[in-house]
matplotlib code that plots the C-alpha trace (Angstrom):
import matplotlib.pyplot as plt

x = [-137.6, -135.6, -135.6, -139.2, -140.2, -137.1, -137.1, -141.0, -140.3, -137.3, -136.6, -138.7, -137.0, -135.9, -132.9, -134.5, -136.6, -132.9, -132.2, -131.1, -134.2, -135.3, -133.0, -134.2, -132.4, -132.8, -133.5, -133.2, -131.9, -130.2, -127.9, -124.3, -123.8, -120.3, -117.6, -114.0, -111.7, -109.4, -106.7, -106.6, -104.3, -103.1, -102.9, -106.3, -107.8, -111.9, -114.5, -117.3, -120.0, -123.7, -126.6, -129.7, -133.1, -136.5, -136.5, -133.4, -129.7, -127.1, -123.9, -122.2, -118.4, -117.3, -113.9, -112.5, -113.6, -116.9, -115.0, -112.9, -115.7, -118.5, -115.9, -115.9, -119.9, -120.0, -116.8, -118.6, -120.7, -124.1, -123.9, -127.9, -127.4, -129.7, -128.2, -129.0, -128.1, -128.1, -127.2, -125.1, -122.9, -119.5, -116.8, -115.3, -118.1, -121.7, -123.2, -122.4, -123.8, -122.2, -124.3, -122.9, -123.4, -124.1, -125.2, -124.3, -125.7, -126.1, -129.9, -129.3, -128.8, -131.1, -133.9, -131.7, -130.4, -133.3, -136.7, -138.2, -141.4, -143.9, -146.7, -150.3, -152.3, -156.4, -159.4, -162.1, -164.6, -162.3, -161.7, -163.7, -163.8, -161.6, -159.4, -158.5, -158.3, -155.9, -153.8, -154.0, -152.8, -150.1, -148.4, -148.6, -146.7, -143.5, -142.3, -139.4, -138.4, -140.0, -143.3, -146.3, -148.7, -151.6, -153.5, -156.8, -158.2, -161.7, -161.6, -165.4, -164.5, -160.8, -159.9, -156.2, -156.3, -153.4, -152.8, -149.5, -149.8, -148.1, -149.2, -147.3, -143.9, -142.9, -140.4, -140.3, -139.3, -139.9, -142.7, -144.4, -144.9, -146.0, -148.2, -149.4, -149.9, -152.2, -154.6, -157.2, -157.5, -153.7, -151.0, -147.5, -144.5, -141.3, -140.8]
y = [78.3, 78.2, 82.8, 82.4, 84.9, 86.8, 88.0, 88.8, 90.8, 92.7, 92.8, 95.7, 95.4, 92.3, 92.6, 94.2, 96.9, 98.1, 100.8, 104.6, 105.7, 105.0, 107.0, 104.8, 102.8, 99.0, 95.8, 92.6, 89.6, 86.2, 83.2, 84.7, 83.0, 84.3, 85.9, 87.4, 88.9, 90.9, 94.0, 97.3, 99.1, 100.3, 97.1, 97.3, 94.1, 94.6, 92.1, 91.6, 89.4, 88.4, 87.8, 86.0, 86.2, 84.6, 87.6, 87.8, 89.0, 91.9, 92.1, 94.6, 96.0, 96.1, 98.9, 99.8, 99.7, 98.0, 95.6, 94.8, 95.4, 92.7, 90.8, 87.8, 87.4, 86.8, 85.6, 82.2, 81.1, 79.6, 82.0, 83.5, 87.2, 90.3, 93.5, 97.2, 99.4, 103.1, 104.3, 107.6, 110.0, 109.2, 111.0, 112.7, 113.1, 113.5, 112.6, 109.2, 106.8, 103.7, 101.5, 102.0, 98.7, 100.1, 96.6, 93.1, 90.1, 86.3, 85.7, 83.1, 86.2, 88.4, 87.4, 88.0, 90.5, 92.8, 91.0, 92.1, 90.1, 88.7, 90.7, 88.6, 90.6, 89.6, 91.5, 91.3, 90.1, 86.5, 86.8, 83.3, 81.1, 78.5, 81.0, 82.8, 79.2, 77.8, 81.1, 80.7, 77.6, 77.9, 80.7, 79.2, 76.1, 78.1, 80.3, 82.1, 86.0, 87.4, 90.0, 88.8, 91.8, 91.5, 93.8, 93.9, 95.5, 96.7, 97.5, 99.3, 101.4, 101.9, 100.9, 99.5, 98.5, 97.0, 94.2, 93.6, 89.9, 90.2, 86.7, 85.3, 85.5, 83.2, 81.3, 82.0, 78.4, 77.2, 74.6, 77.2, 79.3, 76.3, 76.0, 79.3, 78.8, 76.2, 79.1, 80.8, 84.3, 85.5, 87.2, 87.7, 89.4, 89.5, 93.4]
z = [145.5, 148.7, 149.1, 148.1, 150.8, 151.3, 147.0, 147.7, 150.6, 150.5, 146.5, 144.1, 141.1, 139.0, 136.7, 133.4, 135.3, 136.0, 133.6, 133.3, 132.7, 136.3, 139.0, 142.2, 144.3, 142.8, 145.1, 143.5, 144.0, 141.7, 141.3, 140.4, 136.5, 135.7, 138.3, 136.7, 139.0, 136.7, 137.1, 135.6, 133.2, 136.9, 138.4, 140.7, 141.0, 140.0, 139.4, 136.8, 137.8, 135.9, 138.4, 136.9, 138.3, 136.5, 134.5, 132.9, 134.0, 134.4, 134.5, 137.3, 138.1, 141.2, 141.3, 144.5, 147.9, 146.5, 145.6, 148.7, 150.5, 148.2, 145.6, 148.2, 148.1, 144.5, 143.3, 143.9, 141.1, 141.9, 145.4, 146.0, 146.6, 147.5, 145.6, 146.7, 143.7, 141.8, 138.6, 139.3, 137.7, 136.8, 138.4, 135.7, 133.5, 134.7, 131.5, 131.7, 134.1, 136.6, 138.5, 141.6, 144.1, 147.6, 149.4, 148.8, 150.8, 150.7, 150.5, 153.6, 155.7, 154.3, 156.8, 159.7, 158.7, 157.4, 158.9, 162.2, 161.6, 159.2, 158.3, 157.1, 155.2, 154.7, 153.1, 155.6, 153.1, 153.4, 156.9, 158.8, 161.8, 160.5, 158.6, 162.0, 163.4, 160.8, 161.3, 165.2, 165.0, 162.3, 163.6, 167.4, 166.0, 165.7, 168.4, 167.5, 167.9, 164.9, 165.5, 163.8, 162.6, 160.8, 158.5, 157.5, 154.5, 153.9, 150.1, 150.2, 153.0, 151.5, 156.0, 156.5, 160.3, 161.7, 164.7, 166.5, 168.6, 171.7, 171.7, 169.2, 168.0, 165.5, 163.9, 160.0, 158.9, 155.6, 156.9, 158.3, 155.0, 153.1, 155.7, 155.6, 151.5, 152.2, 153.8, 151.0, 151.9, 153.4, 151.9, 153.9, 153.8, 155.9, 157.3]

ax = plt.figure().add_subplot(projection="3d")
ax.plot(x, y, z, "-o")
ax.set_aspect("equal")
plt.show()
């Protein structure tokens, strides 16, 4: 999967955890199945659209300024998009609920738009020689802008301590997350 990293890091819901039930602010992300872009009874243009994820899908309204402001991102289908959204009261009656869209991105900008760095999480019960080695030298093969941190997790001691390289700044390319798969022991995020 080509947003891999960017759903892992940035996403918290998928598209059945999004209900009334739950009053938080939803991240997910999908491939855009079905786009209409219709008119009211009033002659406003709106726009339905279905986003799919591995889970399942949803289908969301876009009225308004949302959609002047979002209708071009997923008018296309087969477009990858990151969606920040709330159920909230309607307008007229508070009893009844809208999902109200308050962020629309391409996943292809999502990582330059949101990421300051990666973060590489290890237990210290996995931490080795050639594991620091392998990282060294992963993370020194692509200089690039982004921070690299890593945290390191003594579960026994219940200890989070956290390392910022002034050393390294990297270059989040897909090469070098398959290359940082291939290391036992490491978990990452973008942040």
């Amino acid at each position: 999967d080509t947003y891999k990293l960017e759903m892992k890091s940035f996403c918290t819901s998928n598209t059945t955890q999004i209900n009334l039930e739950n009053q938080k602010i939803f991240k997910f992300g999908g491939i855009v199945t079905a786009s209409n872009t219709r008119f009211t009874k009033t002659g406003t243009k709106f726009c339905s659209f279905s986003v799919e994820d591995f889970n399942g899908s949803i289908e969301i309204f876009l009225f308004g300024k949302d959609f002047l402001e979002f209708g071009h991102m997923v008018s296309n289908v087969g477009s990858m998009v990151y969606i920040e959204a709330q159920y909230v009261p309607k307008r007229y009656n508070e009893k009844e609920f809208d999902l109200n869209v308050s962020k629309i991105m391409l996943l292809e900008d999502l990582k330059a738009e949101k990421a300051t760095g990666l973060n590489i999480n290890i237990l210290l019960d996995d931490i080795s020689l050639p594991m620091v080695n392998m990282l060294k030298e992963v993370v020194g093969k692509y200089p690039g802008d982004f921070a690299t941190n890593i945290s390191v997790l003594d579960r026994e001691e219940n200890i989070e301590l956290n390392f910022f390289s002034k050393e390294f700044r990297t270059n989040i390319a897909p090469d070098m997350i398959d290359e940082l798969d291939m290391i036992i022991g490491i978990n990452y995020k973008l942040v």
